[in-house]
N, CA and C of each residue as an Amber inpcrd file, in Angstrom:
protein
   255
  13.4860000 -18.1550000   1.6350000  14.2230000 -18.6790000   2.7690000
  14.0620000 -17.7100000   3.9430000  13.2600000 -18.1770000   4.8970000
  13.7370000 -17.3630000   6.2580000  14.8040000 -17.1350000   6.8420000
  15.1650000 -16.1150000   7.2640000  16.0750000 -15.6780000   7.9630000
  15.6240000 -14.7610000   9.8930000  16.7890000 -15.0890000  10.0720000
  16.0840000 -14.1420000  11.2130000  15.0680000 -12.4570000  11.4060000
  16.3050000 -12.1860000  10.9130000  15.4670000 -11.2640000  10.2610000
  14.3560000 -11.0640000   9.6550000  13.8610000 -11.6950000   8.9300000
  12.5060000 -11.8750000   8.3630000  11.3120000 -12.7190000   9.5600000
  12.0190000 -13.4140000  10.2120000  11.1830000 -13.4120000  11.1780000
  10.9700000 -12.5540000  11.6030000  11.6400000 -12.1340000  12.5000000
  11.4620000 -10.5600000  13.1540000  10.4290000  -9.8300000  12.8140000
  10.5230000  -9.4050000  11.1170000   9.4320000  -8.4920000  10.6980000
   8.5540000  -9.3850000  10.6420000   8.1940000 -10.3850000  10.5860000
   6.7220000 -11.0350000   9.9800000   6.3130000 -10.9860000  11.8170000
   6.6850000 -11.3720000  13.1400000   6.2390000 -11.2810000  13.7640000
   6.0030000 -10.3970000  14.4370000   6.8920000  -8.7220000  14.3280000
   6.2750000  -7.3070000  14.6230000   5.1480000  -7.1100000  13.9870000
   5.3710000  -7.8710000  12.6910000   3.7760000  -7.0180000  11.9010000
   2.5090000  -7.8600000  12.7410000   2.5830000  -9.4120000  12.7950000
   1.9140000  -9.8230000  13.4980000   1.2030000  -9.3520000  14.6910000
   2.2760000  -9.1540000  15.6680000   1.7060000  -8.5880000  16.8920000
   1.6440000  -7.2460000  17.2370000   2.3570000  -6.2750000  16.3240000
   1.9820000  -4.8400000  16.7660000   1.3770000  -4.2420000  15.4530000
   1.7240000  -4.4230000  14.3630000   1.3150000  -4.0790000  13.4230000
  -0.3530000  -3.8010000  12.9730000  -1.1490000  -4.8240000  13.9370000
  -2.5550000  -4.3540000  13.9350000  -3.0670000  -3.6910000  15.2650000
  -2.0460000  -2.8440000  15.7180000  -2.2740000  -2.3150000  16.8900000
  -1.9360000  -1.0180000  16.5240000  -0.2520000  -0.4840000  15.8970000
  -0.0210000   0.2430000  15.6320000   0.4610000   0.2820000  14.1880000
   0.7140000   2.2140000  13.7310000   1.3150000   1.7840000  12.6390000
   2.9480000   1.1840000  12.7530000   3.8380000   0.8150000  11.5890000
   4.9560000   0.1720000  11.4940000   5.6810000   0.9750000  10.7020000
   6.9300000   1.1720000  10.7270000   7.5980000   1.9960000   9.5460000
   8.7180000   1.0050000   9.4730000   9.0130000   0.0550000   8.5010000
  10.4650000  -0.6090000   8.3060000  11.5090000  -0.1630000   7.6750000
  12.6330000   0.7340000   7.7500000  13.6400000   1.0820000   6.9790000
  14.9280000   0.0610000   6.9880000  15.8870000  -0.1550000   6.2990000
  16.8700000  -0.7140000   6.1030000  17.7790000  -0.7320000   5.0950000
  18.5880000  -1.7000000   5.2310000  18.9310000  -2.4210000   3.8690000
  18.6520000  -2.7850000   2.4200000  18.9860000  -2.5200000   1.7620000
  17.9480000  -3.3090000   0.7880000  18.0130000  -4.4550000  -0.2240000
  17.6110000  -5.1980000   0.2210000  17.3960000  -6.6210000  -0.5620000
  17.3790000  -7.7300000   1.0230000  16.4730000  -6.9790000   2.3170000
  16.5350000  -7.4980000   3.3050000  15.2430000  -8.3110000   3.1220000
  14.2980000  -8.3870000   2.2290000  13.0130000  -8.5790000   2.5880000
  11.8150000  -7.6120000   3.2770000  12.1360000  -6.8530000   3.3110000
  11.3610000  -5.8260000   3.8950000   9.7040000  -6.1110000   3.1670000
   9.7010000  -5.2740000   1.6460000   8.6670000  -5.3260000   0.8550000
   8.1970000  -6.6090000   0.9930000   8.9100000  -7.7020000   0.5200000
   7.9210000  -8.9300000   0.4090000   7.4220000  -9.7590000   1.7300000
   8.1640000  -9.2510000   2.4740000   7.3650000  -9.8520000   4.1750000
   6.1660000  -8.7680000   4.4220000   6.1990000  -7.2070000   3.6700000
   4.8670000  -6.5140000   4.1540000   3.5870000  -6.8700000   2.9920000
   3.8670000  -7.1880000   1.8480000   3.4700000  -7.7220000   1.1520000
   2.5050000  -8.6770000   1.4290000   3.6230000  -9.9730000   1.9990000
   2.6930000 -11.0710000   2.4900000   1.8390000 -11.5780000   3.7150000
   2.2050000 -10.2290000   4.3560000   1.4050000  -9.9080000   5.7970000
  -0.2040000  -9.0690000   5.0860000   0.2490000  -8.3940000   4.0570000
  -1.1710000  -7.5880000   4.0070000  -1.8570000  -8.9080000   2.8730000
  -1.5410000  -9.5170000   2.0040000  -2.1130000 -10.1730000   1.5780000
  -3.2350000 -10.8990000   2.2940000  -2.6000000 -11.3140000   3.5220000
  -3.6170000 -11.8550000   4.6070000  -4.9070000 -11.1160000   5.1970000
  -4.6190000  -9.6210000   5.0950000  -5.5840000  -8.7380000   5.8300000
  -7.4740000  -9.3790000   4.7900000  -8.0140000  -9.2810000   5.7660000
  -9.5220000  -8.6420000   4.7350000  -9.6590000  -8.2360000   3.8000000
  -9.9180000  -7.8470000   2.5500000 -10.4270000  -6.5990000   2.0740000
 -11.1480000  -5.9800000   2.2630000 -12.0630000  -6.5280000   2.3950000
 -13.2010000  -5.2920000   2.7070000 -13.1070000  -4.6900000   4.4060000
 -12.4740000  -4.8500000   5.0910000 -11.8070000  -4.0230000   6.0500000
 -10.5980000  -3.2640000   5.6490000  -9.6820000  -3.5760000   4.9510000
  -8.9770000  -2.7950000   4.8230000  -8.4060000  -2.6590000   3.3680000
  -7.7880000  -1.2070000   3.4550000  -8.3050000  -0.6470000   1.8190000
  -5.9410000  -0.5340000   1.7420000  -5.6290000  -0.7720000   0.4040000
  -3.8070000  -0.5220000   0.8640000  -3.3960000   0.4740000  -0.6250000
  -2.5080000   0.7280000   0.2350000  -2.3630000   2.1720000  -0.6550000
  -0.5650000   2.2660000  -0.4150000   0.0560000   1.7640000  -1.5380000
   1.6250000   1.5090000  -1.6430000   1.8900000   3.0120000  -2.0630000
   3.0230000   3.1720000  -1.4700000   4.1690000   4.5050000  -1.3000000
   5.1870000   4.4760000  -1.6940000   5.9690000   3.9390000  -2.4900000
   7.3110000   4.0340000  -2.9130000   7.5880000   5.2370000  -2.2320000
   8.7680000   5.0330000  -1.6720000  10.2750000   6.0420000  -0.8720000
  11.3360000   6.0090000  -1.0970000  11.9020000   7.2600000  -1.5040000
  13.4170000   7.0490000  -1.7540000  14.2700000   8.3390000  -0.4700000
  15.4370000   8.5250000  -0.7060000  15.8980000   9.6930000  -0.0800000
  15.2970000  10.9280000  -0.4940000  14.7420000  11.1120000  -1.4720000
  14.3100000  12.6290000  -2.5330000  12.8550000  12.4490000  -1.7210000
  12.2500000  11.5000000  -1.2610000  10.6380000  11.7730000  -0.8890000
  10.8490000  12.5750000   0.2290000   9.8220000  13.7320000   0.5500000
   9.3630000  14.2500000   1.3430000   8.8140000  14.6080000   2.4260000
   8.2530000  14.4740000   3.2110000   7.2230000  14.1020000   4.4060000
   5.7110000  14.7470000   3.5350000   5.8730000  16.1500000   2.6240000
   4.7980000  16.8510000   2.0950000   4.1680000  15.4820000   0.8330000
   5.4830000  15.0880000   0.4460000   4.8780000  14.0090000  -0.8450000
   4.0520000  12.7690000  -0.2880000   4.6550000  12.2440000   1.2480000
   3.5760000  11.5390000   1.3930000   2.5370000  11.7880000   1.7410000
   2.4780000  12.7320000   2.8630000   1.0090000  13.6070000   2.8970000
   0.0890000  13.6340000   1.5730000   0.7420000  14.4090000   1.1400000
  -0.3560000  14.6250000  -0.5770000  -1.0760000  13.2530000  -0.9610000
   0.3550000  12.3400000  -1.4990000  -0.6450000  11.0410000  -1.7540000
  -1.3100000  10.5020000  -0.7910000  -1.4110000  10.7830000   0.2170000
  -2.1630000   9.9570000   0.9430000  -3.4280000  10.7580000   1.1280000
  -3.4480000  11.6400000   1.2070000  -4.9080000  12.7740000   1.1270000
  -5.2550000  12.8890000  -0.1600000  -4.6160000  12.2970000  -1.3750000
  -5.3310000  11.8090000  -2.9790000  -6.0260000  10.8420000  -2.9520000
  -5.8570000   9.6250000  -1.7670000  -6.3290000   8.7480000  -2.0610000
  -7.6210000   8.6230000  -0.7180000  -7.5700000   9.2810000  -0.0810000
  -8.7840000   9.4540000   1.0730000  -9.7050000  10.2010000   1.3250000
 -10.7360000  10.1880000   1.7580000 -11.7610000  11.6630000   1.8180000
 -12.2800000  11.5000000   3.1730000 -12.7330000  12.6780000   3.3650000
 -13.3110000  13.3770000   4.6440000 -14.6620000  12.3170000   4.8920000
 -14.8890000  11.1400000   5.5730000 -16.0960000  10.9930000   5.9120000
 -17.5840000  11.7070000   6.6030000 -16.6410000  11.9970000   7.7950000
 -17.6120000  12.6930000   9.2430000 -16.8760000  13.2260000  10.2220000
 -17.2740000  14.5040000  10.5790000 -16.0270000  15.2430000  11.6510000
 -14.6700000  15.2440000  11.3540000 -13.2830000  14.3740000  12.3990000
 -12.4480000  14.1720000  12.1240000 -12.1890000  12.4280000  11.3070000
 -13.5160000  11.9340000  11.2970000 -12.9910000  10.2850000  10.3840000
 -13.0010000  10.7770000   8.9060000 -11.5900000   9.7440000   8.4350000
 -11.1540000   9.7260000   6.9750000 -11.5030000   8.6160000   6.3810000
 -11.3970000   7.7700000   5.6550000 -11.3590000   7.0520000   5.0440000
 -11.1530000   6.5530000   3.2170000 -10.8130000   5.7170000   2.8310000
 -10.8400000   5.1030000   1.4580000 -11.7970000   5.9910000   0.2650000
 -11.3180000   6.3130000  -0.5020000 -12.4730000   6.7360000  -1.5210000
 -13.0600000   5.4750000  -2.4040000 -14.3650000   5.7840000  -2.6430000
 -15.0020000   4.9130000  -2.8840000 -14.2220000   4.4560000  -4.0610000
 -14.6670000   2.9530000  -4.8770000 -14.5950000   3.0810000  -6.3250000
 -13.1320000   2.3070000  -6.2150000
């Protein structure tokens, strides 16, 4: 069931979301996950590679760093990208 709210996010992700990144915090049991869910479902794959983060209050700023530099490598100069595989 839509709600306003869930509009909201499905049409930030829409229109800024492939512009910039998005960070949604809230409530929970607002829809958050399953409206980002069904926005990336839509993306490409082979343009774009997704890499889920579970967050709680105990996560870090260092813990997401880490996983996210586990799951990427140094291409060329300063570009990163997806590890193969």
């Amino acid at each position: 069931v839509q709600t306003k709210a869930t509009a909201i996010l499905q049409n930030m992700l829409q229109q800024v979301g492939p512009l910039r990144p998005l960070m949604f915090a809230g409530e929970s049991g607002t829809r958050k996950t399953s409206t980002i869910e069904s926005f990336v479902a839509t993306l490409r794959q082979e343009a774009f590679s997704r890499l889920d983060i579970k967050m709680s209050c105990r996560t870090s700023s260092l813990d997401v760093q880490r996983n996210i530099e586990a799951n990427i490598e140094k291409v060329t100069g300063n570009i990163y990208g997806a590890r193969n595989g």
